[in-house]
C-alpha positions as CSV (number, residue, x, y, z in Angstrom):
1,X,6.8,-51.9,16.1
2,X,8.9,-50.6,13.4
3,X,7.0,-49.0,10.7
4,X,10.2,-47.0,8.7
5,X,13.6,-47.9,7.3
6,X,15.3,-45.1,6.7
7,X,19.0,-45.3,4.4
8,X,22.0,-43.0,4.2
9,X,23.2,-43.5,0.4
10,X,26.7,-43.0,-0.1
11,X,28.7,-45.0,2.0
12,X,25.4,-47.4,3.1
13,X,23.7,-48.4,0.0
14,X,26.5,-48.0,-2.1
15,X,29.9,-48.1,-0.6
16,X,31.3,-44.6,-3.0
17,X,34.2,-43.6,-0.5
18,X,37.0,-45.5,-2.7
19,X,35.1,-43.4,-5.8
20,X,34.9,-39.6,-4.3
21,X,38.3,-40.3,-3.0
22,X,40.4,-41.8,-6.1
23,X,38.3,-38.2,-7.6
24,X,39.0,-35.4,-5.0
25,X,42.6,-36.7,-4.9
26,X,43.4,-36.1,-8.7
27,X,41.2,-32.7,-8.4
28,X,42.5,-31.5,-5.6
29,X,46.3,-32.5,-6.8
30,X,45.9,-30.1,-10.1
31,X,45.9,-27.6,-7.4
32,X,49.2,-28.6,-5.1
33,X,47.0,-30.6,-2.5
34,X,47.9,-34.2,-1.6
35,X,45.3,-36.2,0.6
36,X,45.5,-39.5,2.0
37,X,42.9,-41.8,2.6
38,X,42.6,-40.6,6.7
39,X,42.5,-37.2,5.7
40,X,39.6,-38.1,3.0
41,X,37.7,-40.3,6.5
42,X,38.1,-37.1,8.9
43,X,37.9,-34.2,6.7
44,X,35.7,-35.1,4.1
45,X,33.8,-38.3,4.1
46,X,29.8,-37.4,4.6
47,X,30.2,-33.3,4.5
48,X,29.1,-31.4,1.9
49,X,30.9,-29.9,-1.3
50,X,30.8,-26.2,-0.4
51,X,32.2,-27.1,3.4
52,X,34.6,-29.0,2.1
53,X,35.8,-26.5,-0.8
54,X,35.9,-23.8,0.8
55,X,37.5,-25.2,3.9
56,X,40.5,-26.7,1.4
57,X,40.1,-23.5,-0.8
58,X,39.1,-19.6,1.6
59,X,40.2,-17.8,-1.4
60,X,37.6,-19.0,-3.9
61,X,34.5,-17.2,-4.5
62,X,30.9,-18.5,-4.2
63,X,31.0,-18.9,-8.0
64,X,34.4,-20.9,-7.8
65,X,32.9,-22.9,-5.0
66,X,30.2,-24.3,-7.0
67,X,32.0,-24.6,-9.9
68,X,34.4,-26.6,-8.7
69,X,32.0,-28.6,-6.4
70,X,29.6,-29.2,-9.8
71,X,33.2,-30.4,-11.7
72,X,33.6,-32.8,-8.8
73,X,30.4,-34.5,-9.4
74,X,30.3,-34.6,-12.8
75,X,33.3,-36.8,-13.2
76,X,31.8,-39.0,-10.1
77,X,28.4,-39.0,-12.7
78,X,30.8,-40.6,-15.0
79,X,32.3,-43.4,-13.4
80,X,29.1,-44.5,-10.8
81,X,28.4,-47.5,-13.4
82,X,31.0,-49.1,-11.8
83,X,28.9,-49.3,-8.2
84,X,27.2,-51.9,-6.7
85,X,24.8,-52.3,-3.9
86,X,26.1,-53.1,-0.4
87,X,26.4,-57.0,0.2
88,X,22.8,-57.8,1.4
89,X,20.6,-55.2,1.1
90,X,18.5,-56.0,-1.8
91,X,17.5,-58.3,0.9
92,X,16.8,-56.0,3.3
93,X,14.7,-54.3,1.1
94,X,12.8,-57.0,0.1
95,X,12.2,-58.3,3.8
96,X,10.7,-54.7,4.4
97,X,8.4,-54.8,1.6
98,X,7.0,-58.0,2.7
99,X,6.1,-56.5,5.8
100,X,4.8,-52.9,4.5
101,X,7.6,-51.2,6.6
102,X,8.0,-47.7,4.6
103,X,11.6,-47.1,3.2
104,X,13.3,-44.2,2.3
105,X,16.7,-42.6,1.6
106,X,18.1,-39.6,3.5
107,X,21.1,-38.4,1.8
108,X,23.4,-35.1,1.9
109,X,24.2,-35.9,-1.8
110,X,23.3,-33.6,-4.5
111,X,19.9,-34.0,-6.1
112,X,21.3,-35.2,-9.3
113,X,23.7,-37.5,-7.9
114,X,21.0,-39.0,-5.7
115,X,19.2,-40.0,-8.8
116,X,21.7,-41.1,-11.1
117,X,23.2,-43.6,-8.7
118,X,19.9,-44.7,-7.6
119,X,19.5,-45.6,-11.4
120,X,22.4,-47.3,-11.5
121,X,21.9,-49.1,-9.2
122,X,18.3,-50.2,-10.5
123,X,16.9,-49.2,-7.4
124,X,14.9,-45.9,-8.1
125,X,11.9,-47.5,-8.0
126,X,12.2,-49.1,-4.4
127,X,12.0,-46.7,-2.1
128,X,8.9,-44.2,-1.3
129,X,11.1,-41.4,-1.0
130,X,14.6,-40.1,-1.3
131,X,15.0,-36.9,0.9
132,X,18.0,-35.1,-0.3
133,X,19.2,-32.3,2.1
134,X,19.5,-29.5,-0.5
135,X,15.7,-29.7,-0.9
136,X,15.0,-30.0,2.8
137,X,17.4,-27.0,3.6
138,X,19.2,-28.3,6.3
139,X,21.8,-31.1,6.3
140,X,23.7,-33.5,8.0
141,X,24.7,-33.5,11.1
142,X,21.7,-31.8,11.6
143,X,19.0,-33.9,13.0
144,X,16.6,-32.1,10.3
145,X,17.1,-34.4,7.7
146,X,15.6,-37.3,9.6
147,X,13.0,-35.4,11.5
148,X,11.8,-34.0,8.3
149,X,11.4,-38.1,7.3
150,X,9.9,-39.2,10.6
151,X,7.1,-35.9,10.2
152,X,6.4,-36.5,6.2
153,X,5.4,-40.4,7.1
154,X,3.7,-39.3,10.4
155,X,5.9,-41.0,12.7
156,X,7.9,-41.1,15.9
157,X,11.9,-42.0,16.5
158,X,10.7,-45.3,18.2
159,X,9.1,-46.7,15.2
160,X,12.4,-46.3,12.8
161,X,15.5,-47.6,11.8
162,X,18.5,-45.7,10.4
163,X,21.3,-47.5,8.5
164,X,24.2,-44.4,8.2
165,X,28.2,-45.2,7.6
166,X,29.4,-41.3,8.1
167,X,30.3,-39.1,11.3
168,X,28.3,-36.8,10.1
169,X,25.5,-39.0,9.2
170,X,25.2,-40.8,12.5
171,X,25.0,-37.7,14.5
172,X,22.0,-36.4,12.3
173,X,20.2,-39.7,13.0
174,X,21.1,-40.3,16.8
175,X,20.4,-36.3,17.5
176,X,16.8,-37.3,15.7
177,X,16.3,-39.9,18.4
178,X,15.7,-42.7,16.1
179,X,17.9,-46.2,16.8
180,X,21.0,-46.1,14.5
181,X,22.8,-48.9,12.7
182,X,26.0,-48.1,11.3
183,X,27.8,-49.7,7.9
184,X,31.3,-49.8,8.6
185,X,32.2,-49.2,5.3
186,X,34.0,-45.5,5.4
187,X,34.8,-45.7,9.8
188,X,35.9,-48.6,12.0
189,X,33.2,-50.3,14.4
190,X,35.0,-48.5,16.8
191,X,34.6,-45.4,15.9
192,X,30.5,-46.2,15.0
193,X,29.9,-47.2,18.6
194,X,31.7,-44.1,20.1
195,X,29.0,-41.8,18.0
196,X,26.1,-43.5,19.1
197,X,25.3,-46.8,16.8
198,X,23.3,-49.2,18.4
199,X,24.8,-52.1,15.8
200,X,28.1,-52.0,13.7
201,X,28.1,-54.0,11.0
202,X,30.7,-54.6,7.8
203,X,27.3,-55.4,5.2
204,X,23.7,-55.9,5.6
205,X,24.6,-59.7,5.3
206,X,25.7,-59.6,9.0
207,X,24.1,-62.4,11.5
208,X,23.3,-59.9,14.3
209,X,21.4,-57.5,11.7
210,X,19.0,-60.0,10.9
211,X,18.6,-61.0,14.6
212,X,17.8,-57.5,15.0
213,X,15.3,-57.3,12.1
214,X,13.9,-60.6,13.3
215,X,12.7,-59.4,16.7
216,X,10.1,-57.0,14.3
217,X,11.1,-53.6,16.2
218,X,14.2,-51.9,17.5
219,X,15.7,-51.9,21.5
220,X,17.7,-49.1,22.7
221,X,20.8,-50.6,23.8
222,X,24.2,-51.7,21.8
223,X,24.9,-55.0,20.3
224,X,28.7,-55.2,20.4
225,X,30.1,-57.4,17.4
226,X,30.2,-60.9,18.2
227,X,27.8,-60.8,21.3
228,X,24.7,-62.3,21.4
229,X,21.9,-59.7,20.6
């Protein structure tokens, strides 16, 4: 029976790609660098600031590193009250909490921005826990993230459910073992299903989803889009 949802954040409860991209590419232009949106999906999308800086920057220091990286966030601090929640999940949500399923967010954002768009979103208060991968010490694609989840609520990969959107995110969750369903939001359903989704879906307002949901656990095999589940 499933007894755990477990939520990626950016990209999953709140679709931020369009955000951190419109803000890395007039960063990252000050400095000569032009990205497209595919290089944003391939290079960037899920991974964290320090990869990501120093892979675009080898010359920084640590201290540039961070300062740029905290620069980054700041302005993204700025403009989240412009997010909204994915189509359907408050209904997700509220579905689990009829039926005492524990919910939680594993996320690879930093602590701070975990929070604040949390608060925007008027949603810190539904979820028992928000495990952020700074704190744990290991992030995505790691599969320590979600282990460190499945341990702190006493449970096994059989009796979750992951919702992720990223590369990065999806291989953390499948490499746990637990039953992933990816948001199509930042990758194509394509490209969900080749890294191990069970379900691709554009929203949590999608038929099959709620098919899923309705059969009160979670199967091992893949629902392709438009089949019957």
């Amino acid at each position: 029976m499933l007894a755990a949802i477990l939520y990626d954040l950016d990209g999953t409860i709140v679709n931020t790609d369009p955000l951190h991209f419109r803000i890395w590419q007039a960063l990252l232009k000050e400095h000569g660098i032009e990205i497209d949106e595919e290089f944003y999906k391939n290079r960037m999308s899920g991974r964290l600031n320090p990869f990501i800086v120093r892979d675009l920057f080898p010359e920084f220091s640590s201290e540039e590193v961070i300062k740029f990286s905290d620069r980054k966030e700041a302005e993204f601090r700025e403009l989240a009250a412009e997010l909204t929640p994915i189509p359907g999940l408050l209904e997700v949500i509220a579905w689990a909490d009829e039926r005492g399923i524990k919910q939680a967010v594993v996320t690879n954002a930093p602590p701070e921005n975990a929070k604040h768009m949390l608060s925007v979103l008027n949603l810190e208060h539904r979820f028992e826990r928000v495990f952020v991968s700074q704190e744990i010490g290991m992030a995505k694609p790691d599969p320590e993230p979600y282990l460190y989840a499945l341990a702190y609520f006493g449970l096994n990969a059989q009796q979750a459910l992951v919702f992720e959107d990223s590369p990065s995110g999806i291989r953390s969750a499948v490499g746990a073992g637990i039953s992933t369903v990816g948001i199509a939001s930042s990758q194509t359903p394509s490209e969900l299903y080749d890294l191990g989704v069970m379900l691709a879906i554009p929203d949590f307002k999608d038929s099959q989803l709620w098919k899923l949901l309705g059969k009160s656990g979670v199967g091992s095999g893949r629902v392709g889009v438009g089949e019957e589940s």
